[in-house]
Structure formats: structure tokens, C-alpha cells
Backbone as a chain_set.jsonl record, in Angstrom:
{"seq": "XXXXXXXXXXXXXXXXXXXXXXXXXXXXXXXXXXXXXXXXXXXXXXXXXXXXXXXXXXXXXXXXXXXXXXXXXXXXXXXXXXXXXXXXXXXXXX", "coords": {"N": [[0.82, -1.19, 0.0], [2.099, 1.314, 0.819], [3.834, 1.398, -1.197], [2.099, 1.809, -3.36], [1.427, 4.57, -2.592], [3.769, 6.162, -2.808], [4.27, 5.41, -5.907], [2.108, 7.451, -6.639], [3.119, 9.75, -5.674], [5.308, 9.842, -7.132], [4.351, 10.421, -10.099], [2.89, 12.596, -9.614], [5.22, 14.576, -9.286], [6.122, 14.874, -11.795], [4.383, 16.763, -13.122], [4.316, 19.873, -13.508], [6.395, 22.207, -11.97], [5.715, 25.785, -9.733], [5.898, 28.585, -8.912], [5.646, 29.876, -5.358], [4.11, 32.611, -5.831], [2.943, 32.367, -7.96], [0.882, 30.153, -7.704], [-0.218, 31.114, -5.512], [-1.439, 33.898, -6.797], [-2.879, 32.48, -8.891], [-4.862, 31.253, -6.87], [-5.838, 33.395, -6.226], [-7.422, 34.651, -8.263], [-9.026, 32.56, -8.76], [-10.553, 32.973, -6.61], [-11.078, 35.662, -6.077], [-11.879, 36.3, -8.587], [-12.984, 38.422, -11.487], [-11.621, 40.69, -10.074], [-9.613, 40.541, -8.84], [-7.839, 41.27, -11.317], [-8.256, 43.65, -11.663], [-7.206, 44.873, -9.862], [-5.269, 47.702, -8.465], [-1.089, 48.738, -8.581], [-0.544, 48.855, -5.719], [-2.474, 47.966, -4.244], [-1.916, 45.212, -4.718], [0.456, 44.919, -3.175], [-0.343, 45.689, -0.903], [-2.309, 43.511, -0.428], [-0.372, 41.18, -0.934], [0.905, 41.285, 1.441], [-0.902, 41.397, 3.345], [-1.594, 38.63, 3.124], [0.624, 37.849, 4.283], [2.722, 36.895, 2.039], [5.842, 36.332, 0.768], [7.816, 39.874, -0.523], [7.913, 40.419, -3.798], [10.325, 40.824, -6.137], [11.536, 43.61, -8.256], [8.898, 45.124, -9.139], [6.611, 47.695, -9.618], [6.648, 50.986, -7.782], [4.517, 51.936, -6.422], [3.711, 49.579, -5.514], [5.425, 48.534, -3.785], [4.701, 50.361, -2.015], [2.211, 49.982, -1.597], [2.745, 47.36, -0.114], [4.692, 47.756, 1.534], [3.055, 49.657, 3.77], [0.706, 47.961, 4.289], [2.359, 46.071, 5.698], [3.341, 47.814, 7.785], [0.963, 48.734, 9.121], [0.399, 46.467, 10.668], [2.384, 45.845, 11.716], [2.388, 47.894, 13.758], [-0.087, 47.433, 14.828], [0.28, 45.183, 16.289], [2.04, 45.743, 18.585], [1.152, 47.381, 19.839], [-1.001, 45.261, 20.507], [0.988, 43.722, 22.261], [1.234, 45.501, 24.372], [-1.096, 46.285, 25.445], [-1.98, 43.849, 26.429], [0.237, 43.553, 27.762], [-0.289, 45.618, 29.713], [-2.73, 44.433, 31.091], [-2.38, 42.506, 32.239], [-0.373, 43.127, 34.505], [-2.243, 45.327, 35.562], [-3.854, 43.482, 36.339], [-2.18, 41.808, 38.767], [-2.154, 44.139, 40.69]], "CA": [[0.0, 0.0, 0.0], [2.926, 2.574, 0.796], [4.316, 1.793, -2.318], [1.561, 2.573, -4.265], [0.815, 5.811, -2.416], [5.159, 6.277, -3.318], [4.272, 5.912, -7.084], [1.37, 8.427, -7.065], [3.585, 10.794, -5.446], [6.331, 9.787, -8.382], [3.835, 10.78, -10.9], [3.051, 14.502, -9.203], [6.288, 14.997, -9.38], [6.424, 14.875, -12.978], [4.289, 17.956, -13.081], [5.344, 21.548, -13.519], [6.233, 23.384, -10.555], [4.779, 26.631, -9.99], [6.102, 28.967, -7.487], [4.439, 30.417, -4.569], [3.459, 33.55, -5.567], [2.065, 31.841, -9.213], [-0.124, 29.563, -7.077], [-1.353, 32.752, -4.541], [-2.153, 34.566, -8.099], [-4.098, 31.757, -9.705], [-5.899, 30.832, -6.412], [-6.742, 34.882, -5.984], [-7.959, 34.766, -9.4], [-10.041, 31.569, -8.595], [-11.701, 33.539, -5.265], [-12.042, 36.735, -6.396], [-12.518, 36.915, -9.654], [-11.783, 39.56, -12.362], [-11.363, 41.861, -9.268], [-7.845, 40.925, -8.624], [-6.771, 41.345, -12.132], [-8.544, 45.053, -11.71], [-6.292, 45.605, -8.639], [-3.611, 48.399, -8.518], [-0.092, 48.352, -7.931], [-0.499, 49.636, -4.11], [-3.703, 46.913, -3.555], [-1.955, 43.718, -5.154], [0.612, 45.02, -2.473], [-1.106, 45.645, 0.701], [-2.686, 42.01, -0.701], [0.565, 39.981, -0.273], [1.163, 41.89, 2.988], [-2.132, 40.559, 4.399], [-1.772, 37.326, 3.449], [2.196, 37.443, 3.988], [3.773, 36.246, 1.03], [6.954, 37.228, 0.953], [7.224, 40.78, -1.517], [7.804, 40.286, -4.641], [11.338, 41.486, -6.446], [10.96, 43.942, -9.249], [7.947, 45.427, -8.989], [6.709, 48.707, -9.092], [6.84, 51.707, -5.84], [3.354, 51.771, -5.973], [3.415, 48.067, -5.456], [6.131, 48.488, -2.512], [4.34, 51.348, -1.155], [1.282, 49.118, -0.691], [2.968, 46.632, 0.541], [5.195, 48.707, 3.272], [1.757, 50.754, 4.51], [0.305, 47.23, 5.423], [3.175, 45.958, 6.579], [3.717, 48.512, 8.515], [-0.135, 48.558, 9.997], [0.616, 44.816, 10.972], [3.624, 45.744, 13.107], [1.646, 48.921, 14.825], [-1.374, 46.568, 15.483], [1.152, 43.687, 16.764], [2.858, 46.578, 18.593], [-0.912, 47.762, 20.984], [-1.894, 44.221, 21.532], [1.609, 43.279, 23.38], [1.199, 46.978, 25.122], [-2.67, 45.941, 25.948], [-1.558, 42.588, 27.09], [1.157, 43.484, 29.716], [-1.343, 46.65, 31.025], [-3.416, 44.257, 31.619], [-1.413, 41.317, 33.063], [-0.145, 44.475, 35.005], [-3.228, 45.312, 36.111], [-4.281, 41.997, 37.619], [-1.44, 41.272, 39.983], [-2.165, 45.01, 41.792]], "C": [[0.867, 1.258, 0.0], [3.658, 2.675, -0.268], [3.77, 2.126, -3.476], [1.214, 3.775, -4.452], [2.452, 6.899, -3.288], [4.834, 6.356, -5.017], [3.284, 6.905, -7.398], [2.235, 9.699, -6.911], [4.967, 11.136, -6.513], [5.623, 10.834, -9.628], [3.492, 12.258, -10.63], [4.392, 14.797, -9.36], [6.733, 15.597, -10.876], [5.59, 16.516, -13.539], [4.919, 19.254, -12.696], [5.161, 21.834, -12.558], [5.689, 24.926, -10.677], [5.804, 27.149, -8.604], [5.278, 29.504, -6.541], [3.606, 31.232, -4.905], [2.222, 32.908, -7.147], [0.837, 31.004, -8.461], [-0.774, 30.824, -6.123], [-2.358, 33.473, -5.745], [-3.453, 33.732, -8.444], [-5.144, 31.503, -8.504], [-6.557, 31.865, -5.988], [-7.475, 35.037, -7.343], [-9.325, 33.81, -9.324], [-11.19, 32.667, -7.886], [-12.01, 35.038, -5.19], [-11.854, 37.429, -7.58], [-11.507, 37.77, -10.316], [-11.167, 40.946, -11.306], [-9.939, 41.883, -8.636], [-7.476, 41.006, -9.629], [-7.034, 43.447, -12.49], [-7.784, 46.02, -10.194], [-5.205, 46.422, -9.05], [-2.77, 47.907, -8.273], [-0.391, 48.325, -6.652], [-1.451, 48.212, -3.843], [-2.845, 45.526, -3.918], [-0.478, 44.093, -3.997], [0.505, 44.622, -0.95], [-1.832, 43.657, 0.216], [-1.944, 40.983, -0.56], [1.219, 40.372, 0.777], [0.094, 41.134, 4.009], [-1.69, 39.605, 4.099], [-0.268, 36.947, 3.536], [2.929, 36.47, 3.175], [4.469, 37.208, 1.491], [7.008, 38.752, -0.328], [8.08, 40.883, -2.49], [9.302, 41.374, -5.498], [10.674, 42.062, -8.406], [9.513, 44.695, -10.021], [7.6, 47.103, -9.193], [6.739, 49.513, -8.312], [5.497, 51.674, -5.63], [2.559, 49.989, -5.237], [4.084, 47.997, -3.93], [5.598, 49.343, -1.411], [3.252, 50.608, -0.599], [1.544, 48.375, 0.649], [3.837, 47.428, 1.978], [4.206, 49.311, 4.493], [1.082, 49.503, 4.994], [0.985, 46.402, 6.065], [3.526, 46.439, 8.275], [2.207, 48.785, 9.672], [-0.254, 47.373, 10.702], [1.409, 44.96, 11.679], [2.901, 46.645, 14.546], [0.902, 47.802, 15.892], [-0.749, 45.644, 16.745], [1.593, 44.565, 18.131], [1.371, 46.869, 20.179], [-0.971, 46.557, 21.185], [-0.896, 44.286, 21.965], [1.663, 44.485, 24.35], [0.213, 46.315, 25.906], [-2.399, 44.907, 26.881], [-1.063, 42.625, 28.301], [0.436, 44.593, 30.222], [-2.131, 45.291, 31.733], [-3.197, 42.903, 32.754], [-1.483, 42.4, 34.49], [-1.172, 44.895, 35.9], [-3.996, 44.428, 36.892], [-3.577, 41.774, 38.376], [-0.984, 42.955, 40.64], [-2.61, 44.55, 42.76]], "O": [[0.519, 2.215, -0.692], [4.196, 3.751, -0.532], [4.378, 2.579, -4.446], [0.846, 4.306, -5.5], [2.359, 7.892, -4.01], [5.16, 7.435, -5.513], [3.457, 7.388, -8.517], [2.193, 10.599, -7.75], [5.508, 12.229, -6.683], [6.21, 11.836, -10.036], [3.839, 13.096, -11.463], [4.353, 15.929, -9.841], [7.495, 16.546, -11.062], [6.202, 17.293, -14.272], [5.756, 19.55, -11.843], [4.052, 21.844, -12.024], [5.227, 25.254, -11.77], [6.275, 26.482, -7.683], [4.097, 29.634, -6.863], [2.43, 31.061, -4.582], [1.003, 33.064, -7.211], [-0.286, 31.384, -8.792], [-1.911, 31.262, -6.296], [-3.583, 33.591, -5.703], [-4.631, 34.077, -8.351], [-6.32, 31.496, -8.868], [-7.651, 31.723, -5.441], [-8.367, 35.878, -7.228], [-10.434, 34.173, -9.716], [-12.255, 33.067, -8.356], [-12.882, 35.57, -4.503], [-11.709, 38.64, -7.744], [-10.3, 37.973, -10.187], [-10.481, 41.897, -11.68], [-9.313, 42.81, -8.121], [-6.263, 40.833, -9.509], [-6.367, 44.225, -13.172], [-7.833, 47.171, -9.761], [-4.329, 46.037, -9.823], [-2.855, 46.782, -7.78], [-0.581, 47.126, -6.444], [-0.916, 47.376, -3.114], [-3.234, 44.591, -3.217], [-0.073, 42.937, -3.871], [0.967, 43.767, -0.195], [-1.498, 42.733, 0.958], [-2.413, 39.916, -0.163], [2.227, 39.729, 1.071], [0.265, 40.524, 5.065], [-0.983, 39.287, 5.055], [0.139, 35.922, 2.991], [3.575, 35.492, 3.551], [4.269, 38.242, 2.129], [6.088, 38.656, -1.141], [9.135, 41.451, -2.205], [9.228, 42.599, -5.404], [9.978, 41.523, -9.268], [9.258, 44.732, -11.225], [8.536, 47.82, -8.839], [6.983, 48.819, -7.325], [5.196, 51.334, -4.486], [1.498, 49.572, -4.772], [3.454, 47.51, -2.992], [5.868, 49.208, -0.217], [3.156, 50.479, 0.622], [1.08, 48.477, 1.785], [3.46, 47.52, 3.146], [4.449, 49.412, 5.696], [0.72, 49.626, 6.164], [0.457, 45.861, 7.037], [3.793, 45.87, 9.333], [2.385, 48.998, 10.871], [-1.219, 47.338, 11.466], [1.38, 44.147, 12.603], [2.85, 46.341, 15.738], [1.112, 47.458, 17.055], [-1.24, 45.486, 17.863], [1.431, 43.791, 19.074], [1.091, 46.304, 21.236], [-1.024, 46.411, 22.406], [-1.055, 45.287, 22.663], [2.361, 44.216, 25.328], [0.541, 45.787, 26.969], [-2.586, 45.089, 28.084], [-1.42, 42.162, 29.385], [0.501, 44.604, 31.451], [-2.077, 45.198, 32.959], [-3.804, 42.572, 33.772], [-2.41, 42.444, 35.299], [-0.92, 44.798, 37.101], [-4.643, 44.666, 37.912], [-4.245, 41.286, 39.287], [0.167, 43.162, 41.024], [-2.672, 45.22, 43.791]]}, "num_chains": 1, "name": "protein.A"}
């Protein structure tokens, strides 16, 4: 049985690879439509910021600028909850 599951996984193999961001593309294309191919630089950005891919070499500034601005709202955010957190830790063992 493990060697038949061994030749299925032979046979995927034989298929084309794809890199990450080509698979993120096609499966944002799947889930929303023609509305990611109507995305700006700045939105297809901030878009592999949310879902952290890594960002993309070559690109345009409007593309980096996206991506830096939600980057950069992702560290803030990150930044208040561990603040929030130890007030409130903080606050319980008065």
C-alpha cells in the first residue's frame, strides 16, 4: 500500500512546478474573480502583505508602497496588543 501511495507521489512529481506567488495569483484569481486582475499596484501590495507572502522582487513603488503601509499597519497593530496585554497582566497582579 505505501508503495503505491510512493508511485502516485512519483507521478506529481512529474508535473510543472509553480512557485508560490504563481499559485497565490491563480488561487486569488479563482476567489475573487476579475477583481484581482482590476487591482492596482499599491492593492496587489497591501494584498501579499495581508496574506504574507513574501514581496515580490521587481515590482513597481506603488506596489512596494502598498505593501510597506500594510506591513507597517501589521507591526503597529502587533505593537498595541503586546502593550494591551502586559497593562493588563499588570493590572491583575495590583
Amino acid at each position: 500500500m505505501l508503495e503505491d501511495y510512493n508511485d502516485k507521489l512519483r507521478v506529481k512529481r512529474k508535473w510543472k512546478e509553480i512557485t508560490l506567488h504563481d499559485a497565490a495569483d491563480r488561487l486569488s484569481r479563482l476567489c475573487l474573480g476579475d477583481s484581482f486582475d482590476n487591482m492596482s499596484d499599491f492593492e496587489r501590495g497591501e494584498y501579499d502583505a495581508v496574506y504574507l507572502y513574501e514581496v515580490r522582487m521587481g515590482q513597481s513603488d506603488e506596489y512596494y508602497d502598498g505593501y510597506a503601509a500594510e506591513y507597517a499597519r501589521q507591526q503597529i497593530a502587533d505593537f498595541w496588543s503586546t502593550v494591551n496585554e502586559r497593562r493588563a497582566r499588570h493590572d491583575e497582579n495590583r
